[in-house]
N, CA and C of each residue as an Amber inpcrd file, in Angstrom:
protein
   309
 268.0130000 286.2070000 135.6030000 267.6220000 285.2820000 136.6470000
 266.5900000 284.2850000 136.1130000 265.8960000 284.7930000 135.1760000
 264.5370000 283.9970000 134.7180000 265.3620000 282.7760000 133.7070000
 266.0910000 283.3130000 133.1740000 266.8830000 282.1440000 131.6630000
 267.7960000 281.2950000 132.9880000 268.1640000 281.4470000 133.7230000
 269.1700000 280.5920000 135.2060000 268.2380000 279.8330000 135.4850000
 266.7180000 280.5190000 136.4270000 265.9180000 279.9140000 136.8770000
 265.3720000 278.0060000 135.6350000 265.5530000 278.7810000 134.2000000
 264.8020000 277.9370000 133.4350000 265.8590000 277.1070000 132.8410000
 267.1290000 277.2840000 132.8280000 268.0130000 276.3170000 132.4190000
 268.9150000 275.3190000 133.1960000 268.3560000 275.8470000 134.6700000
 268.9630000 275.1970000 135.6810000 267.9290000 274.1640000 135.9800000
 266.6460000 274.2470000 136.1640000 264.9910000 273.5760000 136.3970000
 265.4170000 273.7130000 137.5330000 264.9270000 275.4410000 137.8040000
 264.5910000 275.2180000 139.3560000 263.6080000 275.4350000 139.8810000
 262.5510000 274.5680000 139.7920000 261.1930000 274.6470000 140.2080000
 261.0970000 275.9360000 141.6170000 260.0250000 277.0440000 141.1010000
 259.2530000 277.7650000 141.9740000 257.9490000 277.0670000 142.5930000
 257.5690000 277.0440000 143.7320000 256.1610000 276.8090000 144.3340000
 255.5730000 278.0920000 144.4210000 254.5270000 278.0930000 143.8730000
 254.0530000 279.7990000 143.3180000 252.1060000 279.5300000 144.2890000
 251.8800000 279.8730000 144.9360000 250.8410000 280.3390000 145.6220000
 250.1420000 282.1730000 145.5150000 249.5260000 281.9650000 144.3020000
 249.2570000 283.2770000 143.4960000 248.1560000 283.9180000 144.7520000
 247.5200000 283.4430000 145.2610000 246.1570000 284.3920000 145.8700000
 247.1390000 284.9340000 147.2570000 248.1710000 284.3890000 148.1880000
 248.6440000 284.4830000 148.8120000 249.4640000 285.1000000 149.1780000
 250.3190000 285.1300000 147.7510000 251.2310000 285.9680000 147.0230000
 250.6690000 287.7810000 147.3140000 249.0200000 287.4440000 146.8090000
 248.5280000 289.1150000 146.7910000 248.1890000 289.4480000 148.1020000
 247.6000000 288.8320000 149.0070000 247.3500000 288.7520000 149.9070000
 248.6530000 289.2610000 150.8060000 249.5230000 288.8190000 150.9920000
 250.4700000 288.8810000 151.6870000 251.4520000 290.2250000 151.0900000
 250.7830000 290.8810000 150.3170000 251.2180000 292.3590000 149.2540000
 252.5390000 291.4340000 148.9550000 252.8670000 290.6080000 148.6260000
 254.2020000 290.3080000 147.5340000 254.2750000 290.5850000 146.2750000
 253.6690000 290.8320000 145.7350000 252.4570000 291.1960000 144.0680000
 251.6920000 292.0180000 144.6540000 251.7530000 293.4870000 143.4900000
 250.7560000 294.3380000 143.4610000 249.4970000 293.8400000 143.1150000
 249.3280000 293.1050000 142.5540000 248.0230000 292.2440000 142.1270000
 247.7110000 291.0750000 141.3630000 246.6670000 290.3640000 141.4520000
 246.8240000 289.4190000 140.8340000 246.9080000 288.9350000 139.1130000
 246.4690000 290.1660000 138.6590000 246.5810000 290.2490000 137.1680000
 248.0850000 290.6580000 136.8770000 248.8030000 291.3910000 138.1420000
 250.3260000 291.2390000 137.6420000 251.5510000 290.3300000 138.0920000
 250.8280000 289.2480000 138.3130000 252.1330000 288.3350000 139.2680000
 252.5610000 287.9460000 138.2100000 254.1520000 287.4130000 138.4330000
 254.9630000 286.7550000 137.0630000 254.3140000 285.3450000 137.2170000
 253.4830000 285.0590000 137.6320000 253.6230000 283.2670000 137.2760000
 253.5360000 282.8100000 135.7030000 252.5370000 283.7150000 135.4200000
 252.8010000 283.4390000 133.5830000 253.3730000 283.8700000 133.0260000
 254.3550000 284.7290000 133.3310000 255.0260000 284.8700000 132.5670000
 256.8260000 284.1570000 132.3420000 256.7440000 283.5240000 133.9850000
 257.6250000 282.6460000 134.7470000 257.3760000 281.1780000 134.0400000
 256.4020000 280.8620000 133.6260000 255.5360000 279.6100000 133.0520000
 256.0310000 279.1780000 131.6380000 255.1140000 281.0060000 131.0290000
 256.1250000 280.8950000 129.8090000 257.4920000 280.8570000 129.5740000
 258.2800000 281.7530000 130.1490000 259.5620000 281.5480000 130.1050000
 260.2770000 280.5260000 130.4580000 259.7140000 279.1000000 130.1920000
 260.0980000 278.0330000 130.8330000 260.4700000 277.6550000 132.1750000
 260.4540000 278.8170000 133.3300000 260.5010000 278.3790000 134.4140000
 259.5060000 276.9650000 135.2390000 260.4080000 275.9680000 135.7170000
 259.3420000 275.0170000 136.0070000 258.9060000 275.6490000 136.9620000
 257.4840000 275.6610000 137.4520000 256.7300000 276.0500000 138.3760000
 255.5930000 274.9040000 139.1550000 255.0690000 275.1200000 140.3380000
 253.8410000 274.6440000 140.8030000 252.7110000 275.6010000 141.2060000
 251.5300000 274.7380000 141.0610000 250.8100000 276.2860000 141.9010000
 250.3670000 275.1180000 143.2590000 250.4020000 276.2870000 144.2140000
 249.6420000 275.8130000 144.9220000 248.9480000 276.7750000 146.3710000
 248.2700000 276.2490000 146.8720000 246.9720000 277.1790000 147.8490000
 247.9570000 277.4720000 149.1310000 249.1300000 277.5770000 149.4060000
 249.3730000 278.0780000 151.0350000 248.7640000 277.3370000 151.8990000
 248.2500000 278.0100000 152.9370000 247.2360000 277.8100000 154.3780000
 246.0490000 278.0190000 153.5730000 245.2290000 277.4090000 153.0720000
 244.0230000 277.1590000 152.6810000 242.8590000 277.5250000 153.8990000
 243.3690000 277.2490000 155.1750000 242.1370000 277.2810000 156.6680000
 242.6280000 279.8210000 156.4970000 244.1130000 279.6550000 156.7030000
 244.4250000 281.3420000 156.9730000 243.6920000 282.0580000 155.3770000
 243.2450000 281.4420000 154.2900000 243.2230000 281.9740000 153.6720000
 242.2530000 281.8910000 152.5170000 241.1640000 281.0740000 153.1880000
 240.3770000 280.2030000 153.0080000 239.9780000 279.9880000 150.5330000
 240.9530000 279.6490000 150.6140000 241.6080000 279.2470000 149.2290000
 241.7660000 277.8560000 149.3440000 241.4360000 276.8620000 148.0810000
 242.4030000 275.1380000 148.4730000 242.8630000 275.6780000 146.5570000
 243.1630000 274.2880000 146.5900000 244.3370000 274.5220000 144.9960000
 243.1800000 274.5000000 143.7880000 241.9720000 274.0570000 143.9140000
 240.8740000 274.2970000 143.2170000 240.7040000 275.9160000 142.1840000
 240.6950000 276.8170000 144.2200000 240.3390000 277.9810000 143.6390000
 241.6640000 278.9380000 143.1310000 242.8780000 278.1970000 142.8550000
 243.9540000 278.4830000 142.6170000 244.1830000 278.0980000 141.2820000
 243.1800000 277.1220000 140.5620000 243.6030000 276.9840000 139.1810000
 242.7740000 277.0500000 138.7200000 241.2740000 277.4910000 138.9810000
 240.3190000 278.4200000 138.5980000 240.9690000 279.4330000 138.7360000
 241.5820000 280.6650000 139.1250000 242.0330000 282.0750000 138.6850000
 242.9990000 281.8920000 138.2290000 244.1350000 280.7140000 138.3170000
 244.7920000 280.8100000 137.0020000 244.2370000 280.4370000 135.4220000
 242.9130000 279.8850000 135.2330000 242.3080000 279.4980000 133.8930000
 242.1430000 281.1830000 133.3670000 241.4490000 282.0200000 134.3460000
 240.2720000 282.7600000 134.2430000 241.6260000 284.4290000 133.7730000
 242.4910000 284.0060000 134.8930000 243.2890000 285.3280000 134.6360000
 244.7390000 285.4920000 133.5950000 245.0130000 284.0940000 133.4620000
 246.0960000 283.2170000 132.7310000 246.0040000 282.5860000 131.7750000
 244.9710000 282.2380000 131.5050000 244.4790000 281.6760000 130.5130000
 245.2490000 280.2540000 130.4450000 245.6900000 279.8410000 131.5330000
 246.0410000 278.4450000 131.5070000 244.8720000 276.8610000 131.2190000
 245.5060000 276.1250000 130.3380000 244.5130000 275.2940000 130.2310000
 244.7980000 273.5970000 130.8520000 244.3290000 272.7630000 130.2390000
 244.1390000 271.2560000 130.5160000 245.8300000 271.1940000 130.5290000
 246.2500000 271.2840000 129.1710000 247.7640000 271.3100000 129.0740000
 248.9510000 272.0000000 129.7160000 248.9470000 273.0310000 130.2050000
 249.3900000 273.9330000 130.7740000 249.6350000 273.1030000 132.3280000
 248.2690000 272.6400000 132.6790000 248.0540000 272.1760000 133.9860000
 248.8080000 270.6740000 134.2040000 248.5840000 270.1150000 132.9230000
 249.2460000 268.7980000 133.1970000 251.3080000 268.8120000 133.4330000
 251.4320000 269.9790000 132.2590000 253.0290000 270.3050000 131.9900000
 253.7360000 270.6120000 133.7870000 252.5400000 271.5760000 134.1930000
 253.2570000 272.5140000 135.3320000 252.7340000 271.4430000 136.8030000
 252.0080000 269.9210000 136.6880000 251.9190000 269.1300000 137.8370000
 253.2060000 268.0860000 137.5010000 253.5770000 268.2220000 136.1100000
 254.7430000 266.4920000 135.5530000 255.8840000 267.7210000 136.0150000
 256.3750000 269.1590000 135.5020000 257.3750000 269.4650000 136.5220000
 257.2230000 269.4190000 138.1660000 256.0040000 269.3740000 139.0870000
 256.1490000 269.2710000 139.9550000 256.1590000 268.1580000 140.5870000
 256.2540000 266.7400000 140.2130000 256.3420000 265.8230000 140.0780000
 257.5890000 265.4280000 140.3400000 258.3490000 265.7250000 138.6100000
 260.0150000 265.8240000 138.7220000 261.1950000 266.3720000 139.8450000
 260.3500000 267.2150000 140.4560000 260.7580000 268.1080000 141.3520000
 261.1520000 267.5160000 142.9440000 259.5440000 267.1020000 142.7690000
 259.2060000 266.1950000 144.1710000 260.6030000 265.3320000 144.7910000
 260.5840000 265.4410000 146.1510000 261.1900000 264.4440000 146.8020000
 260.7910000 263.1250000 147.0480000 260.0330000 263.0870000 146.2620000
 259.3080000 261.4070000 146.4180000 260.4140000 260.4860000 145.7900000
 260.5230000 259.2130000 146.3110000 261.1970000 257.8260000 145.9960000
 261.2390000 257.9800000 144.6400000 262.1080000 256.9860000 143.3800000
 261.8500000 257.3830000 141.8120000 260.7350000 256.4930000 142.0160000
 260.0360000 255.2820000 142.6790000 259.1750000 255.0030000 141.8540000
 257.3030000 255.5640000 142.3350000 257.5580000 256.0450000 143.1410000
 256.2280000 257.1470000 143.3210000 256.0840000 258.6250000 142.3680000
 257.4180000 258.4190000 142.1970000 257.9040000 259.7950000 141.1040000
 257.4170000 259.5570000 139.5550000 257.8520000 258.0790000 139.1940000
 257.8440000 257.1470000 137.7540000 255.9730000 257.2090000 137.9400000
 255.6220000 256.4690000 138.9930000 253.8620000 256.5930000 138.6890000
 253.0950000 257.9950000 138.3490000 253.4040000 259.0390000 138.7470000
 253.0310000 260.1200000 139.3560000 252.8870000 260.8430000 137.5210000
 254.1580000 260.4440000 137.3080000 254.3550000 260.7160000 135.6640000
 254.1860000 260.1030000 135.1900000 253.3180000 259.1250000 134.8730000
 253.0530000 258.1880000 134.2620000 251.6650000 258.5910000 133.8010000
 250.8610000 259.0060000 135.3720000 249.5200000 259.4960000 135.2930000
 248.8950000 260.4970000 134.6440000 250.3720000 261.5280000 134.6390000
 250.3330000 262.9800000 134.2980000 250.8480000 262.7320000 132.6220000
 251.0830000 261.4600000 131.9600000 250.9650000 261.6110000 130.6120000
 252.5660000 261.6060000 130.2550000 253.8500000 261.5860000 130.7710000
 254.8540000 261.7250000 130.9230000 255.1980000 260.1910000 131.0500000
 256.3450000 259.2080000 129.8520000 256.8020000 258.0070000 130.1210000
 256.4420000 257.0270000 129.7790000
């Protein structure tokens, strides 16, 4: 499913604190997002209900630095797939990647 997921680009929206929260993941040191990341799955992160869960996408890529060891690069790769992904017009899409270092 993971080599489908990554050769098809089918972007996951991955909300890791929420994920544990909501027991979908035994925990947060074992969710697949990195390992979904690495395996080329395109991914996003992002915060859920931020007010139900009082998380915004900040403290969502602070525990992915801290537990993932994701960095500057990592972060830029996994916002230009969510970008690509996006239903935005191509040319809000073309800027968007443009910004993110992509084009």
């Amino acid at each position: 499913l993971v080599r489908r997921l990554a050769d098809e680009e089918i972007l996951l929206e991955v909300s890791p604190t929420s994920n544990w929260i909501t027991r979908s993941v035994p925990s947060l040191e074992e969710h697949p997002l990195p390992h979904l990341y690495r395996a080329g799955v395109p991914v996003s992160i992002n915060s859920d209900d931020p007010h139900l869960f009082d998380i915004d996408l900040v403290d969502e890529y602070e525990l992915c630095q801290r537990l993932y060891g994701f960095g500057i690069e990592d972060f830029l790769a996994i916002n230009r797939a969510a970008a690509r992904a996006s239903f935005a017009d191509e040319t809000s899409r073309r800027w968007a990647l443009e910004r993110l270092g992509e084009g």
